[in-house]
C-alpha positions as MATLAB code, in Angstrom:
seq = 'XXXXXXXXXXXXXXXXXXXXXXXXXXXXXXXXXXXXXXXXXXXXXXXXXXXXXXXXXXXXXXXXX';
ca = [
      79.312   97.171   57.848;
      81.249   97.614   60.924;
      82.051  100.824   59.647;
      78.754  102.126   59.825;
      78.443  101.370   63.273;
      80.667  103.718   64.514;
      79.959  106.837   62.704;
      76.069  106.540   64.633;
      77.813  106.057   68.080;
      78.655  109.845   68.707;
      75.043  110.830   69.529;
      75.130  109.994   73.358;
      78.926  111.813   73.534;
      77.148  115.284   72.358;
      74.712  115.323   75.518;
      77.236  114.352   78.009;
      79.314  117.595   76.305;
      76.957  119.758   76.926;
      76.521  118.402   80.855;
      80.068  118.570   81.658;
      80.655  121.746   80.081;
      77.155  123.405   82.165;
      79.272  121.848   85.336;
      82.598  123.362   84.326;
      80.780  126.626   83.512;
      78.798  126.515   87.402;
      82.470  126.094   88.877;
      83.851  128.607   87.336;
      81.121  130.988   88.230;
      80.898  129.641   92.194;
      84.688  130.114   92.089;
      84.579  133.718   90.712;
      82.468  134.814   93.919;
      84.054  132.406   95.848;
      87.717  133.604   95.792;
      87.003  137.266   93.913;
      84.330  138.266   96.465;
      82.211  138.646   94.165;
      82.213  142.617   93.529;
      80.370  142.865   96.213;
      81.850  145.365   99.097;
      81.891  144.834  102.853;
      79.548  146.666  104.956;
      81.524  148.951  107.138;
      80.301  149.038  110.758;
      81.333  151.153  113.607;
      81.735  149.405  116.453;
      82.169  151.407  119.880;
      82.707  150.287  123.131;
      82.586  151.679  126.126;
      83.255  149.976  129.255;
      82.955  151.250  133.050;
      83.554  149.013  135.863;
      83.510  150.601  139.541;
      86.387  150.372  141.079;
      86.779  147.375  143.619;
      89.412  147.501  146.603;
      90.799  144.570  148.273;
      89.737  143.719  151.918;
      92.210  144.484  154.397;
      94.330  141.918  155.423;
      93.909  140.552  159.135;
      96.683  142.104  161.689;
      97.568  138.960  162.976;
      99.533  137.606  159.819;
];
């Protein structure tokens, strides 16, 4: 009788399969975009700047030192 025990104890095994192999499949996927980029390509922007600052002079110094 003991042996018929066992064989009816793999039903609970066959769900937690199929949730551990859903979570090995959703890594594999978040690590495909994660490290591959994805396939997606970078936007290129042009980025131009121009920058004019007046021209500052110093004060004169004082005569005296």
């Amino acid at each position: 009788m003991a042996e018929n025990s066992n064989s009816s104890s793999g039903g609970g095994n066959t769900g937690l399969a199929f949730i551990v192999g859903g979570v090995v499949v959703l890594l594999a996927i978040v690590a495909y975009f994660v490290f591959a980029g994805g396939g997606m390509t970078p936007e290129t922007k042009d980025v131009n700047v121009d920058v004019n600052l007046p021209e500052v002079a110093a004060p004169a110094a004082p005569a005296g030192q």
